[in-house]
N, CA, C and O atoms as CSV, one atom per row, in Angstrom:
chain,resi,resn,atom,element,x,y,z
A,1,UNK,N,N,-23.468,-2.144,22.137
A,1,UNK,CA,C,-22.648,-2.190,20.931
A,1,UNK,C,C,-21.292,-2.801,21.288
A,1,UNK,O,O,-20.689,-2.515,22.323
A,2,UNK,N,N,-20.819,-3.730,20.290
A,2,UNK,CA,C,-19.482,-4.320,20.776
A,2,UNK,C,C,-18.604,-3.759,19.875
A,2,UNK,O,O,-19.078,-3.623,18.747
A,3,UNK,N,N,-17.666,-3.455,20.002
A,3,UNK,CA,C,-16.163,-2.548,19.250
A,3,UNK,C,C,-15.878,-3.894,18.277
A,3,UNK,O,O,-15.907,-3.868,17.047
A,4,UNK,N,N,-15.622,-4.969,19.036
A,4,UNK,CA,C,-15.205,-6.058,17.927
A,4,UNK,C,C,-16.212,-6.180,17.030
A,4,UNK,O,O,-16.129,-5.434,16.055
A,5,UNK,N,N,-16.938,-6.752,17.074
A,5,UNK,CA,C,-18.119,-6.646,16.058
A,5,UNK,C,C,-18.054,-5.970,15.121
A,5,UNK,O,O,-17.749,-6.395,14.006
A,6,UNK,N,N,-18.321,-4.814,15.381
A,6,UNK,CA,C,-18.176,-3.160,14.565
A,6,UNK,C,C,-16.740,-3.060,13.832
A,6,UNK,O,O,-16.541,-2.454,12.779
A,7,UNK,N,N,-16.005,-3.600,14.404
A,7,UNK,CA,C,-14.205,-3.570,13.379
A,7,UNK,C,C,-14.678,-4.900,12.305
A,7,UNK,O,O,-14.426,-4.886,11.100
A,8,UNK,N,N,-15.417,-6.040,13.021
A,8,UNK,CA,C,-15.571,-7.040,11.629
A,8,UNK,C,C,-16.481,-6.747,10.713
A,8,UNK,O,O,-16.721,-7.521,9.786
A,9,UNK,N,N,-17.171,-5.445,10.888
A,9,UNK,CA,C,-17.943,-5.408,10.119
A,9,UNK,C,C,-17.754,-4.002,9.256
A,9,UNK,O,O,-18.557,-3.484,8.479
A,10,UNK,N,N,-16.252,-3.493,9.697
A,10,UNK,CA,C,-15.803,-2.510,9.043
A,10,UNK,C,C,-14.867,-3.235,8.325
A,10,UNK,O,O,-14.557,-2.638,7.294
A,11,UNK,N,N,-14.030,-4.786,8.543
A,11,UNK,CA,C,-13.132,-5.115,7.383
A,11,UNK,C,C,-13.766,-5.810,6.465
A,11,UNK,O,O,-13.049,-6.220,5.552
A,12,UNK,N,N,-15.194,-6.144,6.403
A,12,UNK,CA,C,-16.458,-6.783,5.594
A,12,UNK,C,C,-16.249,-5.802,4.733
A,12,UNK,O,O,-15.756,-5.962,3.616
A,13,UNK,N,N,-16.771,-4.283,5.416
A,13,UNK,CA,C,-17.098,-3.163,4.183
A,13,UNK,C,C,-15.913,-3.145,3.357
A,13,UNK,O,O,-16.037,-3.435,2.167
A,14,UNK,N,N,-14.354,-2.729,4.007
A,14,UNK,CA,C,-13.395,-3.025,3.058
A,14,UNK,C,C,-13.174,-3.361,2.099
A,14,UNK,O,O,-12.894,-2.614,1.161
A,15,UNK,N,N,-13.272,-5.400,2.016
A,15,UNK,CA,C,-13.157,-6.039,1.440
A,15,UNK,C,C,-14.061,-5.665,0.571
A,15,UNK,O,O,-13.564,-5.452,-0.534
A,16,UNK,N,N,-15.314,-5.483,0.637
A,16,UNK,CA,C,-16.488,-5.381,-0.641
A,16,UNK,C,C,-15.998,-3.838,-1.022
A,16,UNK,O,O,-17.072,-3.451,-1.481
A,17,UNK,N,N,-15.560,-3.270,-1.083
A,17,UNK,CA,C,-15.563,-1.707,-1.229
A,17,UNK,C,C,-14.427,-1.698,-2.763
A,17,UNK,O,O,-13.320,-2.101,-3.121
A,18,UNK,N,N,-15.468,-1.036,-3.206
A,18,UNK,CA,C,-14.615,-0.984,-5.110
A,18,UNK,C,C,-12.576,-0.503,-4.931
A,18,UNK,O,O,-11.742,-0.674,-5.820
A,19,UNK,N,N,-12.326,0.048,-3.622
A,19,UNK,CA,C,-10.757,0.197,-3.972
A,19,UNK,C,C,-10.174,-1.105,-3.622
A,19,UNK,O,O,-9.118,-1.188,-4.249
A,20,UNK,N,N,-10.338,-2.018,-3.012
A,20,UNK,CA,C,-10.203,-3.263,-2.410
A,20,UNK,C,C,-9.810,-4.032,-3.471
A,20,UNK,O,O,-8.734,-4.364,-3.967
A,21,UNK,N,N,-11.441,-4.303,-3.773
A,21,UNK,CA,C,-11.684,-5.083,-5.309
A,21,UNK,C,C,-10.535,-4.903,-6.772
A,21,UNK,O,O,-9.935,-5.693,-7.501
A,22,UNK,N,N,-10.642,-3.618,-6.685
A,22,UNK,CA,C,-9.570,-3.214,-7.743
A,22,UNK,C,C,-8.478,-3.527,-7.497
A,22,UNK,O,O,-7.894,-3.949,-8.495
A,23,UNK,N,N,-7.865,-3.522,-6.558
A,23,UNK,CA,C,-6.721,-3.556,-6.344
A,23,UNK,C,C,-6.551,-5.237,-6.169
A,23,UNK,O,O,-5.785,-5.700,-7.014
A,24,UNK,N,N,-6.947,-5.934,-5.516
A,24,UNK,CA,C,-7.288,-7.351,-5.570
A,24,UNK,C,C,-7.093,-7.754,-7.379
A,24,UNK,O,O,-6.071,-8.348,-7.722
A,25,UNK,N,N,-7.852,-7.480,-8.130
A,25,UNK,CA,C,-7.996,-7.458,-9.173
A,25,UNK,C,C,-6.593,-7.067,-10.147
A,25,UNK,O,O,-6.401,-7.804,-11.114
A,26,UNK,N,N,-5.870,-6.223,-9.971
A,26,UNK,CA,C,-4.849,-5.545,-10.648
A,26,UNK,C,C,-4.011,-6.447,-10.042
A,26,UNK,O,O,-2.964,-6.193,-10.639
A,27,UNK,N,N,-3.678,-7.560,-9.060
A,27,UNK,CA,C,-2.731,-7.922,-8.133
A,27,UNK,C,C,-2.409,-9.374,-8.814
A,27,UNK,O,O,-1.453,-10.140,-8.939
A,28,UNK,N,N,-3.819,-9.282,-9.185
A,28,UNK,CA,C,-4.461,-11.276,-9.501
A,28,UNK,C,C,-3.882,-11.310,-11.242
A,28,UNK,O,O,-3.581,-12.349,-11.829
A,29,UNK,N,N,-3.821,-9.793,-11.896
A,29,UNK,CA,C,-3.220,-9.746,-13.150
A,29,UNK,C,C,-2.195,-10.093,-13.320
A,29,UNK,O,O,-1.780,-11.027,-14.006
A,30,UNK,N,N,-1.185,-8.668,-12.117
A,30,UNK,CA,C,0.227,-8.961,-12.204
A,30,UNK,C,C,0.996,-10.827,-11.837
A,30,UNK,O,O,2.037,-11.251,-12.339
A,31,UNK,N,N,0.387,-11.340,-11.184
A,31,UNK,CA,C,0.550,-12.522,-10.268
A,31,UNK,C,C,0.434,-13.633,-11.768
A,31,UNK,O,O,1.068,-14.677,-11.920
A,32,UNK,N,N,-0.500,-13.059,-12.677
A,32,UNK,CA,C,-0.328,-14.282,-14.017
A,32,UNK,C,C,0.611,-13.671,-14.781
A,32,UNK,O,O,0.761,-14.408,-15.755
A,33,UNK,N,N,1.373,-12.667,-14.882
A,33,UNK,CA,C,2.440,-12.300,-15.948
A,33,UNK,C,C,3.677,-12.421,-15.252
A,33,UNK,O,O,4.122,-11.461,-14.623
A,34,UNK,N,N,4.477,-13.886,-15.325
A,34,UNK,CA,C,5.731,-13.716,-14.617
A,34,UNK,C,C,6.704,-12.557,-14.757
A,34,UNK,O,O,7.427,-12.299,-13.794
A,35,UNK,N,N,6.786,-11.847,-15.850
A,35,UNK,CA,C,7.832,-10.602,-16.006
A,35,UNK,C,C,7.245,-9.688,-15.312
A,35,UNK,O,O,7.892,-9.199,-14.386
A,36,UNK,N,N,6.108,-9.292,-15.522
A,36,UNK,CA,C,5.115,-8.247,-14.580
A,36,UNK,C,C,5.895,-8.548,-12.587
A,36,UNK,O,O,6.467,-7.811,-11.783
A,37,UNK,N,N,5.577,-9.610,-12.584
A,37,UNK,CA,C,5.385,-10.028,-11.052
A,37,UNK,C,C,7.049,-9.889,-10.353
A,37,UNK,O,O,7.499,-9.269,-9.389
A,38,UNK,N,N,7.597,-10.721,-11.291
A,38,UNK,CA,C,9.108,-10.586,-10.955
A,38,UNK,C,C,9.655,-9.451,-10.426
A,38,UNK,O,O,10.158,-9.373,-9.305
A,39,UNK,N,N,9.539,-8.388,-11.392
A,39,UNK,CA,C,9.775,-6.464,-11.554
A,39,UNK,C,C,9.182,-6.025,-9.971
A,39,UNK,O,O,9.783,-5.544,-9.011
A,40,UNK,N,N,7.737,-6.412,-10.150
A,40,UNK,CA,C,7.330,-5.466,-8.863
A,40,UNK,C,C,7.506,-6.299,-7.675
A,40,UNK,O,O,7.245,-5.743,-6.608
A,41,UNK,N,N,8.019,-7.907,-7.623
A,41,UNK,CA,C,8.698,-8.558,-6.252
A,41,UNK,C,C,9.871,-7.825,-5.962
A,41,UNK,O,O,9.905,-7.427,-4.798
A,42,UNK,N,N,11.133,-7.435,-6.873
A,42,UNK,CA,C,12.071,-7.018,-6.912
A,42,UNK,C,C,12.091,-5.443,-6.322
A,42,UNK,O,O,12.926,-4.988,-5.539
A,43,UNK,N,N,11.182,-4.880,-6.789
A,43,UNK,CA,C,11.090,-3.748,-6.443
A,43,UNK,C,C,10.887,-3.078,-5.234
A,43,UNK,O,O,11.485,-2.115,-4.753
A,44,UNK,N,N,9.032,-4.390,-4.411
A,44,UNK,CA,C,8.828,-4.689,-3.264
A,44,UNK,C,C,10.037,-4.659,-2.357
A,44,UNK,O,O,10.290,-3.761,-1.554
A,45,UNK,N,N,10.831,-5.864,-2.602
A,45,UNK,CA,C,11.995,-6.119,-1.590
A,45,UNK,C,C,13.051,-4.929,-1.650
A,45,UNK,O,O,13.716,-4.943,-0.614
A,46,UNK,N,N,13.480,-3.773,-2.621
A,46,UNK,CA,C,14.035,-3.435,-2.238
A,46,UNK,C,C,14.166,-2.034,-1.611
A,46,UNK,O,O,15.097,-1.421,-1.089
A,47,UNK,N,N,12.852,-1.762,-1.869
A,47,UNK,CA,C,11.676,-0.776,-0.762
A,47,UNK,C,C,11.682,-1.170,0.417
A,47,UNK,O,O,12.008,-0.442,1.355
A,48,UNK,N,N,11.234,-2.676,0.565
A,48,UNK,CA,C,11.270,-2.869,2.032
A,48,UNK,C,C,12.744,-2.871,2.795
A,48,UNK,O,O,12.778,-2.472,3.959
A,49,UNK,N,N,13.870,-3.285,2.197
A,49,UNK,CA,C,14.982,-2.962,2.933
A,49,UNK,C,C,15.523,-1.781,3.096
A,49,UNK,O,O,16.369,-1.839,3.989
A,50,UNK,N,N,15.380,-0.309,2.457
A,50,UNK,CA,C,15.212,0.719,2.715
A,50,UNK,C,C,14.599,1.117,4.111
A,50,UNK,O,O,15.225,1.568,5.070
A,51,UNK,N,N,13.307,0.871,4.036
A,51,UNK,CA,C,12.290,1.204,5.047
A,51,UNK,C,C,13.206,0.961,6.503
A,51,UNK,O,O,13.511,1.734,7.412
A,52,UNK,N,N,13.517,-0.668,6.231
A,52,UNK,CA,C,13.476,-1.151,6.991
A,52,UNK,C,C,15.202,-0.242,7.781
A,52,UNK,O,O,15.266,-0.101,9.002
A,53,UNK,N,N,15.967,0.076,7.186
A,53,UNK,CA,C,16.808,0.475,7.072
A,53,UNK,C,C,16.702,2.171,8.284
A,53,UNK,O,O,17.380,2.339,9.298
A,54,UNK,N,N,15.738,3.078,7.758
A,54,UNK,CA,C,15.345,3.888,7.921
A,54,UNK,C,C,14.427,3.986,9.252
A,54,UNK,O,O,14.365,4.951,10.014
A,55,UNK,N,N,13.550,2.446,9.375
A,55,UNK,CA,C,12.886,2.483,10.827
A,55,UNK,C,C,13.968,2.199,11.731
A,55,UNK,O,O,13.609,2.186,12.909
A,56,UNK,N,N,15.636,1.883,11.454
A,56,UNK,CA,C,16.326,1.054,12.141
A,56,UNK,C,C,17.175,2.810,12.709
A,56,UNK,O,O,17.609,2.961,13.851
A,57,UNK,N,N,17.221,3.641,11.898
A,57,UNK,CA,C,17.985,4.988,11.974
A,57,UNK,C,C,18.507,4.880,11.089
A,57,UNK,O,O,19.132,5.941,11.053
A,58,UNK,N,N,18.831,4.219,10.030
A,58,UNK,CA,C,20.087,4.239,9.165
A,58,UNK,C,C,19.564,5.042,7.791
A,58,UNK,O,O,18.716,4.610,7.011
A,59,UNK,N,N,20.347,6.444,7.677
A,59,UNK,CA,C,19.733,7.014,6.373
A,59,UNK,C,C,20.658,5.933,5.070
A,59,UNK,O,O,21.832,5.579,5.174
A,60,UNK,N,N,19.718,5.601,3.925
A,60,UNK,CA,C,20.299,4.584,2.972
A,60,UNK,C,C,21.089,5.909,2.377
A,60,UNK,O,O,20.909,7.121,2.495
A,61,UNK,N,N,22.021,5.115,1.702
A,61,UNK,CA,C,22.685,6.349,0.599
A,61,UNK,C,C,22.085,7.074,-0.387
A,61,UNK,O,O,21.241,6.363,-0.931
A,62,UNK,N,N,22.145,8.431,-0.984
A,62,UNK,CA,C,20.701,8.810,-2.318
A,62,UNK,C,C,20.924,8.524,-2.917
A,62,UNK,O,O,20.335,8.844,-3.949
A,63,UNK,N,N,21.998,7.620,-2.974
A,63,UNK,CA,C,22.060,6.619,-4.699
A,63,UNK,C,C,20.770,5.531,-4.621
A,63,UNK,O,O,19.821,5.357,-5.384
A,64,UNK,N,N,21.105,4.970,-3.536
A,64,UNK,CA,C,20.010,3.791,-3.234
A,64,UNK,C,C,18.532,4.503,-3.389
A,64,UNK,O,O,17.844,3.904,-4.216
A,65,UNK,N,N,18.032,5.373,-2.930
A,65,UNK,CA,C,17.194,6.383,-3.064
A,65,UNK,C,C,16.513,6.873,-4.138
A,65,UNK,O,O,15.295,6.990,-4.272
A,66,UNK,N,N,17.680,7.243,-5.142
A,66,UNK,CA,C,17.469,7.654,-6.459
A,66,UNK,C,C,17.046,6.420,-7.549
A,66,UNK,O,O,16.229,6.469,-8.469
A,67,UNK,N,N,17.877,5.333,-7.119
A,67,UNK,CA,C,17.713,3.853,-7.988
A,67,UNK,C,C,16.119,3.754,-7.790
A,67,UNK,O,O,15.351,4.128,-8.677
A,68,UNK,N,N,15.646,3.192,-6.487
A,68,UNK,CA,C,14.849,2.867,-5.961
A,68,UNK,C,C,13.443,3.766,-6.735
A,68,UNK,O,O,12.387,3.301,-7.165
A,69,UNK,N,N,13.896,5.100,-6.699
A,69,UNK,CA,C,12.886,6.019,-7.905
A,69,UNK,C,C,12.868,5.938,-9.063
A,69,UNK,O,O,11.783,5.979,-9.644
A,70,UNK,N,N,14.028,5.801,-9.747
A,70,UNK,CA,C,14.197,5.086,-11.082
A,70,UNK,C,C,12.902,4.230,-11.244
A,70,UNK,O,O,11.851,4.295,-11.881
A,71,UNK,N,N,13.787,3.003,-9.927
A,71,UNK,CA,C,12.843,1.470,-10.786
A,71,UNK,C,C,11.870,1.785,-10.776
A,71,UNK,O,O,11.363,1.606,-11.884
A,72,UNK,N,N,10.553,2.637,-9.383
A,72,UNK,CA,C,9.377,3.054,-9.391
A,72,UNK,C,C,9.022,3.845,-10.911
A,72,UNK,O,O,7.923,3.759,-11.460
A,73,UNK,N,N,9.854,4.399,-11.297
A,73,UNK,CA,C,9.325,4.675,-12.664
A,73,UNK,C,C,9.001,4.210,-13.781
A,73,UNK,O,O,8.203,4.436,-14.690
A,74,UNK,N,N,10.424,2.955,-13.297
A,74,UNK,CA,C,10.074,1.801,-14.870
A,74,UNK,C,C,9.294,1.002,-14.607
A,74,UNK,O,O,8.834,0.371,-15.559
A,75,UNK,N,N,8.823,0.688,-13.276
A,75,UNK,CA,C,7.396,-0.004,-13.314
A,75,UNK,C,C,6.303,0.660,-13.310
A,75,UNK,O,O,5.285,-0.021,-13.437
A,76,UNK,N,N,6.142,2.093,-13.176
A,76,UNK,CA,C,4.708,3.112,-13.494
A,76,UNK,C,C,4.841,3.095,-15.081
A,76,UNK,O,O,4.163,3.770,-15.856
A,77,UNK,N,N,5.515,2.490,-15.303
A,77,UNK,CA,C,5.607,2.891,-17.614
A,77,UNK,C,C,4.472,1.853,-17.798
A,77,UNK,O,O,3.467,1.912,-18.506
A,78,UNK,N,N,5.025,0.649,-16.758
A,78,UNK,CA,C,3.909,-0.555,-17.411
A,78,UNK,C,C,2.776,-0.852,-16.830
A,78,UNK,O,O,2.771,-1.290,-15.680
A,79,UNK,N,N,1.427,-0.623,-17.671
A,79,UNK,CA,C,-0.238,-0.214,-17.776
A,79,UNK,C,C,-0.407,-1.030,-16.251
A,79,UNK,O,O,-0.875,-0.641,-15.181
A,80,UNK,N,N,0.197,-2.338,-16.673
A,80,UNK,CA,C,-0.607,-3.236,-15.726
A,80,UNK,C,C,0.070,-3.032,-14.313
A,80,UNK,O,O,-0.744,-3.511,-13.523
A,81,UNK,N,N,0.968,-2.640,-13.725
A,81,UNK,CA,C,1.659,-2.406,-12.488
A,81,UNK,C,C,1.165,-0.743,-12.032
A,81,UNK,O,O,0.881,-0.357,-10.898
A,82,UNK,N,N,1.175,0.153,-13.463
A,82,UNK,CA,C,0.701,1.290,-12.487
A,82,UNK,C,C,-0.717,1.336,-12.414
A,82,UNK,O,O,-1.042,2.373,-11.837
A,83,UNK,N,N,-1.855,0.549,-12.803
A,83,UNK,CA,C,-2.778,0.375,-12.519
A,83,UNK,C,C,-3.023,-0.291,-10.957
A,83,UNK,O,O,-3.861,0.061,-10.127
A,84,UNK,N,N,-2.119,-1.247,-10.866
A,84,UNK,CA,C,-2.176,-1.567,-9.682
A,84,UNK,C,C,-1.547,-0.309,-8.362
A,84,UNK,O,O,-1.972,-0.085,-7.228
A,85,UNK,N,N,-0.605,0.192,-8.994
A,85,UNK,CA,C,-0.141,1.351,-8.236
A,85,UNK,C,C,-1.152,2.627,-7.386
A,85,UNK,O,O,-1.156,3.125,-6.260
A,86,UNK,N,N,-1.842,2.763,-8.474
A,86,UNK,CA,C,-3.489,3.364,-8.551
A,86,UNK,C,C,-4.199,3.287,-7.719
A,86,UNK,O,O,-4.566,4.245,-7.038
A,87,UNK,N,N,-4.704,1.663,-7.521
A,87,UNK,CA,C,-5.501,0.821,-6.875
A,87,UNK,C,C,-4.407,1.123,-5.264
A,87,UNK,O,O,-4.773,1.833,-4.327
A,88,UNK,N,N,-3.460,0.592,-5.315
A,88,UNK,CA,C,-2.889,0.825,-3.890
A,88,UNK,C,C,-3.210,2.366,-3.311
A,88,UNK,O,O,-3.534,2.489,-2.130
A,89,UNK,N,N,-3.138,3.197,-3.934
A,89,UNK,CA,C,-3.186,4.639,-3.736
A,89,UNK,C,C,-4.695,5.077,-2.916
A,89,UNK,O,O,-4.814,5.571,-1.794
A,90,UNK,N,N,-5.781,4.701,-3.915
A,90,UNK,CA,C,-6.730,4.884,-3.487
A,90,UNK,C,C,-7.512,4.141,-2.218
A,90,UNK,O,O,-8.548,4.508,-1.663
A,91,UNK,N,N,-6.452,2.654,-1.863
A,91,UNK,CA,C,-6.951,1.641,-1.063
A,91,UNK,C,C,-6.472,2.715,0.319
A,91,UNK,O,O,-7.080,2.861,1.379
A,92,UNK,N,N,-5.348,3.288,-0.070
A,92,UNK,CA,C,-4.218,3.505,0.775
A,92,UNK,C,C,-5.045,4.804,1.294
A,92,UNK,O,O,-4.843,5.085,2.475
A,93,UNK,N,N,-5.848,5.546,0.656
A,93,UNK,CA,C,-6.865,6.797,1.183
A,93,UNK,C,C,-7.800,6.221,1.966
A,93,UNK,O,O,-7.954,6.904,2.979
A,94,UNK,N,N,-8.453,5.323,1.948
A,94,UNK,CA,C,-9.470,4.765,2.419
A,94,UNK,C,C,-8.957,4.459,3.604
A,94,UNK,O,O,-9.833,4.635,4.451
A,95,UNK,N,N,-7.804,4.024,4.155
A,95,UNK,CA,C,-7.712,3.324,5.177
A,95,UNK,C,C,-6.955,4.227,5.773
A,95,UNK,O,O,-6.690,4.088,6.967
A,96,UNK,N,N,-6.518,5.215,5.107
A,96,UNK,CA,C,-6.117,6.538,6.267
A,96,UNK,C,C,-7.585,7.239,6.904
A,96,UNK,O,O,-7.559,7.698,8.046
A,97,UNK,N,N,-8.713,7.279,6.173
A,97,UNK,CA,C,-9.258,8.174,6.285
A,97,UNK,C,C,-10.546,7.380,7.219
A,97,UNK,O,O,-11.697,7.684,7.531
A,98,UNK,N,N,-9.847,6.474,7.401
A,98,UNK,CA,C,-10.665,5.294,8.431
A,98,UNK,C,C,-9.994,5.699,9.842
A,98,UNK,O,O,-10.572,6.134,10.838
A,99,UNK,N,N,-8.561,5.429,9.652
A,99,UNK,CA,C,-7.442,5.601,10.958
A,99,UNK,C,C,-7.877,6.991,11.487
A,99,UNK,O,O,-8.052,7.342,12.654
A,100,UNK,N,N,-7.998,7.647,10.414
A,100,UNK,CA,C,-8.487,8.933,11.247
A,100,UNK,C,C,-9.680,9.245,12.164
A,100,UNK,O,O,-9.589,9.908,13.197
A,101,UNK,N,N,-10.796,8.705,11.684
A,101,UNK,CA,C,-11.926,8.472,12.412
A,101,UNK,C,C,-11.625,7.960,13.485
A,101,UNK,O,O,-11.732,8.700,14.463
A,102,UNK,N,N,-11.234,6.799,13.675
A,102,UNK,CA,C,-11.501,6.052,14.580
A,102,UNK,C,C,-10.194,6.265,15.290
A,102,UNK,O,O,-9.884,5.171,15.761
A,103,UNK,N,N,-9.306,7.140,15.579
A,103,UNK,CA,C,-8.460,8.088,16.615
A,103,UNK,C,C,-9.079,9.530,16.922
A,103,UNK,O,O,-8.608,10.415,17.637
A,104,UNK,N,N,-10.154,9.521,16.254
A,104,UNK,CA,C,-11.263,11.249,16.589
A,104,UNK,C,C,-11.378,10.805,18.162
A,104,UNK,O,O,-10.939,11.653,18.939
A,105,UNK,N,N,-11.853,9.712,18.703
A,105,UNK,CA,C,-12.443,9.829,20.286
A,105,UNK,C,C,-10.804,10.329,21.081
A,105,UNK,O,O,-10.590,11.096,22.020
A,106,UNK,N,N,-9.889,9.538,20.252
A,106,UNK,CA,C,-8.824,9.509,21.350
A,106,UNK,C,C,-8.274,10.899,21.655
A,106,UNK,O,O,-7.929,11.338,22.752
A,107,UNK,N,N,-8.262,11.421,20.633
A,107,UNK,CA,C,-7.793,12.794,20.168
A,107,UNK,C,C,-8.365,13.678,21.258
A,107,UNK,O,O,-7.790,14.210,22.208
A,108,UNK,N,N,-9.839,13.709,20.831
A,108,UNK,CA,C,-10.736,14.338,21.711
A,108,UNK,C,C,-10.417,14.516,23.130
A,108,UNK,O,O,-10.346,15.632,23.644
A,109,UNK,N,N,-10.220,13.390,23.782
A,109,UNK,CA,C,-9.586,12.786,24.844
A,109,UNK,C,C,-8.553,13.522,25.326
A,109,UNK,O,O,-8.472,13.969,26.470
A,110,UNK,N,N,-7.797,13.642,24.485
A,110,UNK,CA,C,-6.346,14.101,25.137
A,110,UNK,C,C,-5.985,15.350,24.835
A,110,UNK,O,O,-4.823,15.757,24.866
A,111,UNK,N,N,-7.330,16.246,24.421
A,111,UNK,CA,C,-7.119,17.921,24.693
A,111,UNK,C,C,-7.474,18.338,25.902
A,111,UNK,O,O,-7.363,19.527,26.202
């Protein structure tokens, strides 16, 4: 049995796997409604400078924090973004619950 193999044929299942699809799908919506797309680019970026902020040590201010929850709210109002929100959620189970498996040997390992 080859490990590589077996990982390409676990991001095969992925890709075909209905949270994938959906979410693919909800992405390909937002991507034709420029106001849709704009909102959740904007939103994207200013999540990621947070993060990024936070992997660096730097706690952001809870204003920035609180905004940042705001906007997540005014884009869960609209059907087509929290559908996609959805779709991320459930993609986002799947691929924890993959990570987990496949750290079971290591785990094992290091009791």
């Amino acid at each position: 049995m080859n490990v590589h193999d077996k990982a390409y044929e676990l991001a095969k299942a992925i890709k075909e796997s209905s949270e994938y699809k959906d979410m693919k799908e909800f992405r390909s919506i937002i991507d034709g409604d420029a106001s849709s797309k704009s909102m959740l680019e904007d939103f994207r970026n200013r999540q990621n400078e947070l993060q990024q902020k936070m992997a660096g040590g730097e706690m952001p201010p809870q204003e920035h924090m609180e905004q940042l929850q705001k906007q997540y709210e005014e884009l869960a109002r609209n059907p087509r973004i929290n559908q996609l929100f959805d779709a991320e959620r459930r993609l986002s189970i799947v691929l924890e619950d993959v990570q987990r498996i496949i750290a079971e040997p290591l785990q094992a390992m290091l009791k």
